[in-house]
C-alpha positions in Angstrom: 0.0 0.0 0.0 2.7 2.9 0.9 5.0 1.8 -2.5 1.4 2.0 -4.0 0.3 5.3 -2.3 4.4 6.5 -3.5 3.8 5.8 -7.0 0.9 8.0 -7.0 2.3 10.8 -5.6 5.4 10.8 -8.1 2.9 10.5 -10.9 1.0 13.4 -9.6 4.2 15.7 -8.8 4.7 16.8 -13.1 1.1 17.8 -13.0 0.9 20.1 -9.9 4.7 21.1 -11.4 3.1 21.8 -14.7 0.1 23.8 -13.1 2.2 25.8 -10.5 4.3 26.9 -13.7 1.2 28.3 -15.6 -0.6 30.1 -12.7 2.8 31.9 -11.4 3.5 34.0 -14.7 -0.2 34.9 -13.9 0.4 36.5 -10.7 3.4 37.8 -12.1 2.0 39.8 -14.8 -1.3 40.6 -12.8 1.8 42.3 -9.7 3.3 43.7 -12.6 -0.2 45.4 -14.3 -1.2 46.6 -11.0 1.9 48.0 -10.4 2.2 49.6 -13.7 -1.3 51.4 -13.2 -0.9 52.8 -9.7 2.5 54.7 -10.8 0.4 56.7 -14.0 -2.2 57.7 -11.8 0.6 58.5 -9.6 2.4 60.8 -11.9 -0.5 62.3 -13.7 -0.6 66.3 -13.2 -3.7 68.6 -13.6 -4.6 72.1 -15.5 -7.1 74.0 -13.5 -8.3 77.6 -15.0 -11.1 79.6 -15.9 -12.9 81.2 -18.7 -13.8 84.4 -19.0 -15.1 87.1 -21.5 -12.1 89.6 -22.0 -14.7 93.1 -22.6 -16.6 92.1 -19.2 -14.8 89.5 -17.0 -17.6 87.5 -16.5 -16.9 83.8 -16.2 -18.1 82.0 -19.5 -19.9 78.7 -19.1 -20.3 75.9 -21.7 -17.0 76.7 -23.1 -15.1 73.6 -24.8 -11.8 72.9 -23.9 -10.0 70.1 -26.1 -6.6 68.9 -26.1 -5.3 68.7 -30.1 -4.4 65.0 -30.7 -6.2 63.5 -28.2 -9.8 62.7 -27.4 -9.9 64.7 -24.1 -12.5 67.3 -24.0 -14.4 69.4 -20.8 -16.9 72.2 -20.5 -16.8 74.8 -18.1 -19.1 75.2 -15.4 -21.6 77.8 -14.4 -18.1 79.5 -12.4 -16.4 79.1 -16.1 -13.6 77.3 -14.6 -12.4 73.7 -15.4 -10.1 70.8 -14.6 -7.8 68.5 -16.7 -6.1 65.7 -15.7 -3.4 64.5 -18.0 0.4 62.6 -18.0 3.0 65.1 -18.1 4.2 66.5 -21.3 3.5 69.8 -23.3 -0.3 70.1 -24.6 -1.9 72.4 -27.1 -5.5 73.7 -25.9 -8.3 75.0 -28.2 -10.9 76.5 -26.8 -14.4 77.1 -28.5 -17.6 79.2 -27.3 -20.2 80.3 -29.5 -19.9 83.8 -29.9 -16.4 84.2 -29.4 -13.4 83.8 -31.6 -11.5 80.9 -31.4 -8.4 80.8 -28.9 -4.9 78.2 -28.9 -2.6 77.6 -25.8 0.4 76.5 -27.3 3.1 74.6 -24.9 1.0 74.4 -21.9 3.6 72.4 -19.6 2.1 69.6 -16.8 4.1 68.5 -14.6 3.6 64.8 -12.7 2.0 65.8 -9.5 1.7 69.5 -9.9 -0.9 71.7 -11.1 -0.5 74.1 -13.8 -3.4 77.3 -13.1 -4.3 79.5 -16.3 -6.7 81.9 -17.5 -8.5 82.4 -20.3 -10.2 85.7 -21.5 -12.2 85.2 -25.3 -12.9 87.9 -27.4 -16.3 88.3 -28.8 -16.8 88.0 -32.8 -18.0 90.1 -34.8 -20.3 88.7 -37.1 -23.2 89.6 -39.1 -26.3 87.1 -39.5 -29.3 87.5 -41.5 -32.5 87.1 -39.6 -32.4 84.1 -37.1 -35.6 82.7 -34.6 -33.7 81.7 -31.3 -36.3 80.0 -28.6 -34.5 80.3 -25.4 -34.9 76.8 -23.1 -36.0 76.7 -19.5 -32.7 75.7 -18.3 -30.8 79.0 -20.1 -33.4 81.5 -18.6 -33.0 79.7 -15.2 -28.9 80.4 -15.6 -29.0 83.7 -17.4 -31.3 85.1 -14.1 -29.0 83.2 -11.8 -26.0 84.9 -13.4 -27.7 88.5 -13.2 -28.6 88.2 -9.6 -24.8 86.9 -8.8 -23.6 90.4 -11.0 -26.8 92.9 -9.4 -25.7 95.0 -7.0 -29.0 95.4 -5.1 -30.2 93.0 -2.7 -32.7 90.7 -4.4 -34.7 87.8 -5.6 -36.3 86.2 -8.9 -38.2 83.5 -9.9 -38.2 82.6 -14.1 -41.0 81.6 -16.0 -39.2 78.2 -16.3 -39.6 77.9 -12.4 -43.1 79.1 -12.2 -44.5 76.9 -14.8 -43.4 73.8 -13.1 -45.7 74.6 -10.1 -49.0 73.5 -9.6 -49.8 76.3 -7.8 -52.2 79.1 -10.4 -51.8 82.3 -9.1 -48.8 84.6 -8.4 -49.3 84.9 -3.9 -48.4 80.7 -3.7 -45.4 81.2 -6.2 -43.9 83.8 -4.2 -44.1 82.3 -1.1 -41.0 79.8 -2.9 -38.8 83.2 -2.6 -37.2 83.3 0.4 -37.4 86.4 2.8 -41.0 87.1 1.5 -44.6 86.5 3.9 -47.3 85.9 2.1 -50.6 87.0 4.7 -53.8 85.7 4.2 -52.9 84.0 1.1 -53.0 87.4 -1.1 -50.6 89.8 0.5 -46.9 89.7 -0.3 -44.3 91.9 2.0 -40.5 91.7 2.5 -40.1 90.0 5.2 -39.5 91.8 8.9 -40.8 95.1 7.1 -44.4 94.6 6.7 -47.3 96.5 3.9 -46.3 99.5 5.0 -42.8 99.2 3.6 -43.7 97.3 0.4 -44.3 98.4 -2.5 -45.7 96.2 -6.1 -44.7 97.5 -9.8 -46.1 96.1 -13.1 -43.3 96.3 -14.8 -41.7 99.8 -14.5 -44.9 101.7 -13.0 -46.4 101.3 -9.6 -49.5 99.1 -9.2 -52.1 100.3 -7.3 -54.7 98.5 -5.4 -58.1 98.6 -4.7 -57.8 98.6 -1.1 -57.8 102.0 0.1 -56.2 101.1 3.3 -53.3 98.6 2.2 -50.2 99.2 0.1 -50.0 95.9 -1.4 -51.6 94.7 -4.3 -53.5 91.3 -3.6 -51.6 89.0 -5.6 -53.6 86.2 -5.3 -55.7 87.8 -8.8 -52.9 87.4 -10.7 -52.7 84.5 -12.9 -49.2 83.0 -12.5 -48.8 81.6 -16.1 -49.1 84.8 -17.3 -46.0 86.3 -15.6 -42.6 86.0 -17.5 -40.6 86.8 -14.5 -40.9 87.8 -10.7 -38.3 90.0 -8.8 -38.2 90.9 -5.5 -35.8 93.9 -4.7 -34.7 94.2 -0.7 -32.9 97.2 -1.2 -33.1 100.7 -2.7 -31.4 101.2 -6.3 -31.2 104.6 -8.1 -33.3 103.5 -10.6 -36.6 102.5 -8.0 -39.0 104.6 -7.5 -38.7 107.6 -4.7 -40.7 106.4 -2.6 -39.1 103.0 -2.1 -39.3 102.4 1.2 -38.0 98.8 2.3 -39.2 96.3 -0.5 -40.3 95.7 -4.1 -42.2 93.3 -5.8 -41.6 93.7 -9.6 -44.0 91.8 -11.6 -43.0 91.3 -15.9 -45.7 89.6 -17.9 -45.1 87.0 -20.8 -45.2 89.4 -23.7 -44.8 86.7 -26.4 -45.7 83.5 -25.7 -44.4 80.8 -27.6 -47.3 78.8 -28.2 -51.3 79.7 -28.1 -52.1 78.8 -24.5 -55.4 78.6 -23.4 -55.3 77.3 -18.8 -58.9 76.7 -16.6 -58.1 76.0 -12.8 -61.0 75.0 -10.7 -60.8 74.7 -6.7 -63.4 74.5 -3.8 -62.6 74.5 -0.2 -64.0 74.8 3.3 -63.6 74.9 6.7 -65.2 73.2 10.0 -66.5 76.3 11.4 -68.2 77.5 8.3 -68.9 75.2 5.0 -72.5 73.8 4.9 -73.6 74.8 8.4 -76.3 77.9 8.6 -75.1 81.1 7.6 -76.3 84.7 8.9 -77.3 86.0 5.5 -80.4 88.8 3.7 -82.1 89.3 0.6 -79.7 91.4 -1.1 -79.2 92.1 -4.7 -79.3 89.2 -7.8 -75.1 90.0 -8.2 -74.2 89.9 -4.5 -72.5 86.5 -5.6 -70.2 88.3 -7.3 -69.6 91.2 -5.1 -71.7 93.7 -7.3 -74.5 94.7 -5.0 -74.3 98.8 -5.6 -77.4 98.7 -8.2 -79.8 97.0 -5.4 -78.8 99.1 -2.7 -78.9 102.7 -4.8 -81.0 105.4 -3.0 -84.9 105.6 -4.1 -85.3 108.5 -6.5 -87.8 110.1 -4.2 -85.0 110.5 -1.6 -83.2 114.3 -1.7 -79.8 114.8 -2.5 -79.7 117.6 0.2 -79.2 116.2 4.4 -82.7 115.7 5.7 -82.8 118.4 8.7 -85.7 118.7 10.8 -88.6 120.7 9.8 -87.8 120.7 6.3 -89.9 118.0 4.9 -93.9 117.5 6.3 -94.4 114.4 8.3 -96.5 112.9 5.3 -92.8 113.2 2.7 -90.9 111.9 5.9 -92.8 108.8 5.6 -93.1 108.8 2.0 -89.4 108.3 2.2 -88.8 105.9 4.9 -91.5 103.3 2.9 -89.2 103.8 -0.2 -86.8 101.8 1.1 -86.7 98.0 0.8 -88.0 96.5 4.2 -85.3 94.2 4.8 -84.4 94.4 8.3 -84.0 91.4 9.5 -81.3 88.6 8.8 -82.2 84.8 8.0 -80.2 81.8 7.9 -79.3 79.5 5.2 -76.9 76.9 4.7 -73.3 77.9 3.9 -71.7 77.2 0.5 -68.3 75.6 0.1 -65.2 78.0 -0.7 -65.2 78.3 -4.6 -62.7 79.7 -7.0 -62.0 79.5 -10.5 -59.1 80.8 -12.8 -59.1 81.0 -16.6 -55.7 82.5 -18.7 -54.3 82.2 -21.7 -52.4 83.8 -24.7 -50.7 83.3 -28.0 -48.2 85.5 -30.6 -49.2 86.0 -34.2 -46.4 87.5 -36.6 -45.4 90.7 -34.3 -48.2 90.5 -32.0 -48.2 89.0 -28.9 -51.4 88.9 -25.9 -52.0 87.3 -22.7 -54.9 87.7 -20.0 -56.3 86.2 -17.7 -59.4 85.7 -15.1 -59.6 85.1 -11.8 -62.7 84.9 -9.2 -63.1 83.6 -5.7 -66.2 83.6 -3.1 -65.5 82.7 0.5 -67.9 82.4 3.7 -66.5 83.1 6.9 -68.7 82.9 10.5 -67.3 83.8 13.8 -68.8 83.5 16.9 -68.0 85.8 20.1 -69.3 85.4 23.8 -68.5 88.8 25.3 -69.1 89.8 29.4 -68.7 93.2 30.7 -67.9 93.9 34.3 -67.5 96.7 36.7 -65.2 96.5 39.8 -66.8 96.5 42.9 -67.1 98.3 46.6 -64.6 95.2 47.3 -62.9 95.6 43.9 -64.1 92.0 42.7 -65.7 92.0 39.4 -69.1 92.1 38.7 -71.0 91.1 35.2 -73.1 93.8 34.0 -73.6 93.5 30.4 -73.8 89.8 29.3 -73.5 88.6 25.8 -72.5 85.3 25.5 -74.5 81.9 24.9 -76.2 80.0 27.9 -74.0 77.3 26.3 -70.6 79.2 26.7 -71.9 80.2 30.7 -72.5 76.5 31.4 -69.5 75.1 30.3 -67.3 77.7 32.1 -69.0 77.5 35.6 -70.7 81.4 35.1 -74.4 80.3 35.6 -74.5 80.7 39.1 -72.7 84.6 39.1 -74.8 85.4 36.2 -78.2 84.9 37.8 -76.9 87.3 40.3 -77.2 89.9 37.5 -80.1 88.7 35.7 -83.6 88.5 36.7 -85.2 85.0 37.7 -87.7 85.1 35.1 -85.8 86.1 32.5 -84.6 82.9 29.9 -81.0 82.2 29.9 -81.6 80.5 26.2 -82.6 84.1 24.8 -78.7 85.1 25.8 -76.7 84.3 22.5 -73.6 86.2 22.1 -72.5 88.2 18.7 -72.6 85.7 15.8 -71.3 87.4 12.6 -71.4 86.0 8.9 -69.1 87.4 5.9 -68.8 86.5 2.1 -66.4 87.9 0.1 -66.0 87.9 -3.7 -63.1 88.6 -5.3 -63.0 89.5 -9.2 -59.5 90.3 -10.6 -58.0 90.3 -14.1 -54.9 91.0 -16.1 -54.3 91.4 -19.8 -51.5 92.7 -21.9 -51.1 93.3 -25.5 -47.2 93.9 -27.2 -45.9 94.6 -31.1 -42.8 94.0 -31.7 -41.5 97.8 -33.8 -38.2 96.5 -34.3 -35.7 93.2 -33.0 -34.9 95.9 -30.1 -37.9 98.1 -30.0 -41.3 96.9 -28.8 -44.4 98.8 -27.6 -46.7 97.1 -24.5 -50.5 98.0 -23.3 -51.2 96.3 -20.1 -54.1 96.2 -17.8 -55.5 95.6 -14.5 -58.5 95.1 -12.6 -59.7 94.2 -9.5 -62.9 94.2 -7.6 -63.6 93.2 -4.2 -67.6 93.0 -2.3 -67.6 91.9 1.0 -71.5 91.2 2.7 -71.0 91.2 6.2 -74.8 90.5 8.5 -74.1 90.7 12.4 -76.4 89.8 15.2 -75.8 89.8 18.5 -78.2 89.3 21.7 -78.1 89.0 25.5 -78.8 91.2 28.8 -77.9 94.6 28.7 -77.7 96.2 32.1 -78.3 99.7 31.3 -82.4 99.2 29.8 -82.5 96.0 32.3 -83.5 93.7 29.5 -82.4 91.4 26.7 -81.9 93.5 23.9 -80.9 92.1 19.8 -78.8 94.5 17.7 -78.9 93.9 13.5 -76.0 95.0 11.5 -76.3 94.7 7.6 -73.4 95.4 5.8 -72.4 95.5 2.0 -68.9 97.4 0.8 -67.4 97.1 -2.9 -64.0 98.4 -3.8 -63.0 98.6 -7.5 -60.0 99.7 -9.7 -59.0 99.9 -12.8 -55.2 100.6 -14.0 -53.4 100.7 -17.6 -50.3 101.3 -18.9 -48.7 102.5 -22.0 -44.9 101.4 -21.7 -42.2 101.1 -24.8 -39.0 98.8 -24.6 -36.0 100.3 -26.2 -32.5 99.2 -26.7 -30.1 101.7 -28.8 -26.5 99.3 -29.0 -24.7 102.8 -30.5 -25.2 104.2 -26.2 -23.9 101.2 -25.2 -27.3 99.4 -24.2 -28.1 102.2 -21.6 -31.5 103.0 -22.6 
């Protein structure tokens, strides 16, 4: 058995020879590839630079750096700089931009572990073209702002149509709130942030927009269709060329003069809330329109009515009464059941030859209801408070423990479910609309008419009801309320740019 077991070995020993003499070249070369490849990496040396425009000193992006002879090729970046990495040796560089002439580095040196810095300054051709269409992209208005802000020398902000379209969002208050250090209030109002209305200011394009407010500042921006704006920016600091009366903050608004495409948008929403939306509603016959916040032709003054103050004495007791029944008897509020929150948007626009137009419509009704429990006290002989005047709901007394101190106040045979506290109800209507119309004179030379409008009617019905300690009884006060505000505003605005001043008009 061990001569047998020998024999097999020694006939086995040339083939493990054989094999150990095929897989150690193996690891030899595979040491010596490995090797080989960590020591170029090793030695390899970079050219860093940038590129830049030689009549401005901006840094150029998208400019082509190649290296003649070999297939190594880079862009710039938004900075305009760049990075090579290559073995060392002398290179030859071309560099390519559109728009600018065509520049060679000749014997650019890199060294094996260094880095060889240079910069680059292109001159800008000269060239003439006949008549060319150029479509700008999203992504080169989203850069071209971003490189204007980065050169402005104000404090500010922008948002680009290419960054507006891509929100959901339809009108121009829910964009803005993207832009950081602005508050958007209520939903409609726009202010720099920290400086409140007061300080803020909106412009449609160069001229101030007004609004139809008379005691705000700000222009409610939630009217303003936001696929109908071309660009938004926000200055946070005063420039020579703002208005005088700039004060903290500006919103510039700059509408889409020539869309691309015919556009036509519809936006639909509906809304609510828990104290409000289908529960009864404090509300009065008004006029047919109220729905849209025009109620001034149902609440005009009867002819019969004088235009001269009604003093006493001047009119017989008969024309007195004459003119109180020439009024509508509606006194009294009602209840119905609250509508949801409704709003609607429609906008559009198109370009035809050297005509452009964009508008746009936007409505909105809401129904508010707030409900106040109010107690008035006097201090007394001991300086503890006592109720005198009670209006708040038997519901409200209950659940805070006041029953017992009230009925010190009121009578025993007066009904605690008579006391119901001030209940208001308000709808508000909201009609807005913006339109412009452009023709293009010249490639540099354009005229604009733009419009605005907005129209606001609030209905506001109050009632309250409860023990009144001065007429010892339970007294119910009625308050009927209807306000409209309206403006119009237009603009007649030109665009010029003369190249022989240097671009400065």
């Amino acid at each position: 058995m061990k001569s047998q077991g020998g024999g097999i070995m020694r006939r086995m020993m040339p083939i493990a020879l054989t094999i150990g003499a095929i897989i150690s070249p193996i690891r030899v070369m595979a040491q010596e590839i490995g090797s080989s490849g960590g020591r170029g990496q090793e030695f390899k040396g970079t050219i860093s630079g940038i590129v830049i425009d030689l009549a401005t000193n901006r840094p150029l992006r998208e400019a082509i750096l190649s290296v003649v002879g070999t297939p190594v090729e880079v862009r710039t970046d938004a900075e305009g700089t760049f990075h090579l990495s290559l073995p060392p040796g002398t290179y030859e560089l071309r560099i390519l931009r559109e728009g600018y002439r065509e520049e060679v580095l000749h014997g650019v040196a890199v060294r094996a572990g260094a880095v060889t810095v240079i910069e680059i300054a292109l001159s800008p051709t000269d060239l003439k073209l006949g008549e060319v269409e150029v479509r700008a992209g999203d992504g080169d208005a989203r850069l071209a702002l971003l490189e204007e802000r980065k050169a402005a020398a104000v404090v500010s902000d922008a948002l680009s149509v290419s960054e507006m379209v891509r929100d959901v969002k339809s009108d121009a208050a829910s964009v803005l709130s993207r832009l950081v250090g602005l508050s958007v209030v209520q939903n409609k109002y726009v202010y720099v942030r920290g400086l409140g209305e007061r300080y803020s200011q909106t412009m449609l394009g160069e001229a101030l927009l007004p609004t139809s407010e008379p005691d705000r500042r700000v222009v409610p921006m939630d009217l303003i269709p936001a696929n109908l704006l071309q660009e938004v920016r926000v200055l946070k600091s005063f420039a020579p060329d703002q208005p005088g009366e700039f004060s903290g903050g500006v919103v510039k608004l700059r509408t889409l003069d020539f869309p691309p495409s015919g556009t036509l948008k519809i936006a639909y929403s509906i809304g609510g809330n828990t104290q409000t939306s289908l529960k009864p509603f404090l509300t009065y016959p008004g006029g047919r329109w109220d729905w849209l916040g025009f109620g001034r032709q149902a609440r005009r003054l009867p002819t019969i009515i004088p235009e001269q103050a009604i003093v006493s004495g001047q009119f017989s007791p008969a024309e007195r009464q004459a003119f109180g029944r020439a009024f509508r008897n509606i006194w009294e509020p009602r209840y119905q059941r609250a509508a949801p929150n409704q709003g609607i948007n429609i906008s559009g626009g198109g370009s035809r030859g050297r005509w452009g137009v964009v508008g746009g419509l936007s409505f909105n009704s809401t129904l508010h209801t707030q409900r106040e429990d109010r107690l008035f006290y006097i201090l007394g002989a001991e300086g503890r408070p006592i109720a005198r005047s009670i209006f708040a709901s038997s519901e409200f007394l209950q659940r805070h423990g006041m029953l017992a101190r009230v009925r010190d106040v009121i009578p025993k045979e007066v009904d605690l479910n008579l006391l119901q506290g001030y209940i208001s109800s308000t709808q508000t209507a909201r009609l807005g609309g913006l339109a412009s119309l452009a023709y293009q004179l010249a490639p540099q030379h354009k005229l604009l008419v733009r419009s605005f409008y907005a129209h606001d009617g609030t209905d506001h019905t109050r009632v309250y009801q409860g023990w009144y300690e001065s007429r010892f009884t339970v007294i119910r006060n009625h308050r009927l309320r209807f306000t409209e505000e309206e403006l119009a505003s237009g603009q007649l605005a030109g665009e010029h740019v003369f190249p022989d001043l240097g671009n400065s008009l």
